[in-house]
BAVO-491808 format. One record per residue (C-alpha): x, y, z; residue in three letters. Coordinates in pm, whole numbers, plus 32768, in hexadecimal, padded with zeros to 4 digits. Layout:
# residues N
XYZala ...
# end
This chain:
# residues 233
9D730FEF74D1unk 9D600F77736Aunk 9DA510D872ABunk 9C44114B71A4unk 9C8111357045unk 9BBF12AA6FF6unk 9C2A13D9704Dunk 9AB1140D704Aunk 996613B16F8Dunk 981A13FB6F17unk 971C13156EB4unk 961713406DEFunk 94E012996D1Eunk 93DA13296C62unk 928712AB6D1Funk 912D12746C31unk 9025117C6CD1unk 913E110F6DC8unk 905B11296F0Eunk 90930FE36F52unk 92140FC36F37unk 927A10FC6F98unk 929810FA70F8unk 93560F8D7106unk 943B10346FE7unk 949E11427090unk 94C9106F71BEunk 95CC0F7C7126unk 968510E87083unk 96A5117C71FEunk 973710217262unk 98210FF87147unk 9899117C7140unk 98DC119972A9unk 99D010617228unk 9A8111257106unk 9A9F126471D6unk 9A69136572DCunk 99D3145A71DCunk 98BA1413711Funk 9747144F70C3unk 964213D3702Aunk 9550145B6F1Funk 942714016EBDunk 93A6148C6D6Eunk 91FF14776D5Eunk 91C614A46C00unk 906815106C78unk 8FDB13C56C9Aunk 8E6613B96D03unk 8E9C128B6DFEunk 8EF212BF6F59unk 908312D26ED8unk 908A14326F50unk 8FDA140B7090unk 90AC12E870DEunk 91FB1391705Bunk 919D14D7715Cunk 91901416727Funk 92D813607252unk 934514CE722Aunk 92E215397367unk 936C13FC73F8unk 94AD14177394unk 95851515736Dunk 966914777262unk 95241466717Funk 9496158D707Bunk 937C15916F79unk 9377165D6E35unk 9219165C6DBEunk 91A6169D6CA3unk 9079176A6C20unk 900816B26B18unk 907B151C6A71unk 91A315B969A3unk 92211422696Dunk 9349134869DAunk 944014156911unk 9414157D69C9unk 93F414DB6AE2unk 956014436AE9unk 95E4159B6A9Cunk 9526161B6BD2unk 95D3150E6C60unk 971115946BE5unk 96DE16D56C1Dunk 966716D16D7Eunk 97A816086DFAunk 9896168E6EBCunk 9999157A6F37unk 9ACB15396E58unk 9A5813E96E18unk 990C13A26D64unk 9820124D6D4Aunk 96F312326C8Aunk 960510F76C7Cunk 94A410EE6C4Eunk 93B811236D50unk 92CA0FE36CEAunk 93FC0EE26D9Eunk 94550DD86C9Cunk 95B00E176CCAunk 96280DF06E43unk 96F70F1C6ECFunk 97A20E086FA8unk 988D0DDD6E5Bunk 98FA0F616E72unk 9A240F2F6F26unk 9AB10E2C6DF1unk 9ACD0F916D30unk 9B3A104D6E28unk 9C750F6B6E6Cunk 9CF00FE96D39unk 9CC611686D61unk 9E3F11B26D94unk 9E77113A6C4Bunk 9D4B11B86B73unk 9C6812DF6B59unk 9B3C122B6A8Funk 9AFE10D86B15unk 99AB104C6A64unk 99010EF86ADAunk 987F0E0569CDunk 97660D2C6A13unk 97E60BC56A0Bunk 96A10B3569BDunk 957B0C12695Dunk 94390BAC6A29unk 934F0C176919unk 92870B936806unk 93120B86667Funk 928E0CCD661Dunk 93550D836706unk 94870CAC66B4unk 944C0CFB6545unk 93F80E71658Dunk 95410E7D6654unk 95F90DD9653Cunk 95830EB66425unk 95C40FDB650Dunk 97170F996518unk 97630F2663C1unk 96F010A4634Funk 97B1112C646Funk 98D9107163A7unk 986910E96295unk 9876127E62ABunk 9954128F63E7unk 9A7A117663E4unk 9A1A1128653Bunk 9A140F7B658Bunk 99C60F156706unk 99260E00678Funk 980B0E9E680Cunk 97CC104B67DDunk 969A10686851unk 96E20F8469C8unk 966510636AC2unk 977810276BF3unk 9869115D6B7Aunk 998E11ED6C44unk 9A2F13316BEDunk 9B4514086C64unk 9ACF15A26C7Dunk 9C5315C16BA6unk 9B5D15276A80unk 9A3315A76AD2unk 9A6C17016AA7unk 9B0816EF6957unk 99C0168768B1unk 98A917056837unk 975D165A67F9unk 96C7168F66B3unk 956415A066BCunk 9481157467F9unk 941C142B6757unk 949C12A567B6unk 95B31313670Eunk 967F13C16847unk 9735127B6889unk 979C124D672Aunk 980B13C7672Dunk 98C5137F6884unk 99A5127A679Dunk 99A013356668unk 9A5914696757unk 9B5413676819unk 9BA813276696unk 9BBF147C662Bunk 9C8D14FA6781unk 9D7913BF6772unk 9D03134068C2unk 9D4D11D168CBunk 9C2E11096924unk 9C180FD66A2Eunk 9AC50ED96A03unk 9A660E106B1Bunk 997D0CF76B02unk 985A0D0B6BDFunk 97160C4D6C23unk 95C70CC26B8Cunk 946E0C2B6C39unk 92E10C166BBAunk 92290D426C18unk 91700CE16D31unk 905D0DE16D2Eunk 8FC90EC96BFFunk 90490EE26A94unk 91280F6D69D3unk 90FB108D692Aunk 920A10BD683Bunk 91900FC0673Cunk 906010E16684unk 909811756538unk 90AC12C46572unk 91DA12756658unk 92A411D1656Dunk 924E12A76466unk 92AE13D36540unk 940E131F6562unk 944812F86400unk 93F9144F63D0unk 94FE14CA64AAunk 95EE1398645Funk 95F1148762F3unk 95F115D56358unk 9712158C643Bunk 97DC14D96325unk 97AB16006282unk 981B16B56376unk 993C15FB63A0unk 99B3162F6208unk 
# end
C-alpha cells in the first residue's frame, strides 16, 4: 500500500451562510483525508451564522466521528474565526479553505506532496473567478502588504493553507480581521520558514455572496494592517 504523505491532519473552514455547501464540503474533506492519512479530523467553525449552517454542521457531527463543530456565540467575522480554526486543531498538519467551496479540496494533496520539504506551503489562485473589484481590492491589498511588511506572494489572502504545528506554535496572532493570512506570511518571514506556493483552481460561488467586499471590513483591516506595523517597529 502506497505510504500517506501526513503524519496526521486537521481540516478546517470557517462556515457563514454555508448551509448549502457544507455538507458536500465536508464530504469531499473525509474522502480526501482518509487519502493523506490515518489521523485526521475535521472542523467546522460556525461563525454563528443564522442559516441552517449549524443545524446542518451538527448532524454531520453526529454522523461522523472524524467531524467537530466550534460554534460560536455571536458573528465575530472571518478573521476570529480562522484562529478558532487554529486554535481548535489538534493534528500536526493543518488545512484551511473556506467553507463557501470555490476552491476544490480535491487539489489538497498537490500541497501535501511537498510536506517533507516545507512547513508553510500556501496555494495561489491561478485565475481568480471574481469580478474586477475584488481583483483590484486584492491587488491594492497586497501592494500595502508590500508596503509596511516586505512580504511579495502571488496570492496572501488564497484560502487553501497548509501548515506544519513546528510553525504554528511559534506565532502569535495580533488582528482578528482578513488580515490572519497576511499575518500567517508576515510570521513565515519573520521565523525564516521558507515558503512553497502551489497553484490551485478557484470557481464562481455557486450559491450566496460574498461578504468580505463592505466598508467596515476593509477598514477594520487597515486598521490592524497599522497597529501591527507598529507593532512590528
Amino acid at each position: 500500500m502506497m505510504n500517506k504523505p501526513l503524519s496526521s491532519l486537521s481540516i478546517y473552514f470557517p462556515a457563514y451562510y454555508d448551509e448549502n455547501t457544507i455538507e458536500p464540503l465536508t464530504l469531499k474533506n473525509l474522502d480526501i483525508a482518509r487519502q493523506l492519512t490515518d489521523d485526521f479530523e475535521i472542523i467546522i467553525v460556525n461563525d454563528n451564522s443564522p442559516d441552517r449552517t449549524g443545524e446542518i454542521a451538527d448532524k454531520l457531527a453526529a454522523q461522523y466521528s472524524e467531524v467537530r463543530v466550534v460554534h460560536h456565540r455571536k458573528n465575530m467575522g472571518v478573521g476570529q474565526a480562522m484562529i478558532t480554526g487554529y486554535q481548535e486543531a489538534k493534528k500536526d498538519w493543518v488545512f484551511y479553505t473556506d467553507g463557501d467551496a470555490q476552491y476544490d479540496v480535491r487539489e489538497l494533496p498537490l500541497l501535501a506532496e511537498h510536506a517533507k520539504d516545507f512547513d508553510v506551503i500556501i496555494g495561489y489562485r491561478l485565475k481568480r473567478a471574481e469580478g474586477w473589484r475584488r481583483v483590484i481590492t486584492s491587488k491594492c491589498f497586497h501592494f500595502l502588504v508590500f508596503l509596511l511588511f516586505g512580504i511579495h506572494h502571488r496570492d496572501i489572502d488564497c484560502s487553501f493553507k497548509l501548515l506544519h504545528r513546528r510553525f504554528l506554535d511559534k506565532i502569535t496572532f495580533h488582528t482578528n480581521s482578513g488580515l490572519v493570512d497576511a499575518e500567517i506570511l508576515i510570521g513565515a518571514k519573520r521565523l525564516k520558514f521558507p515558503i512553497k506556493e502551489i497553484g490551485v483552481h478557484h470557481y464562481v460561488r455557486q450559491f450566496g455572496s460574498s461578504h468580505c467586499f463592505r466598508v467596515k471590513l476593509i477598514v477594520s483591516m487597515l486598521l490592524d494592517m497599522v497597529k501591527l506595523r507598529f507593532k512590528s517597529w
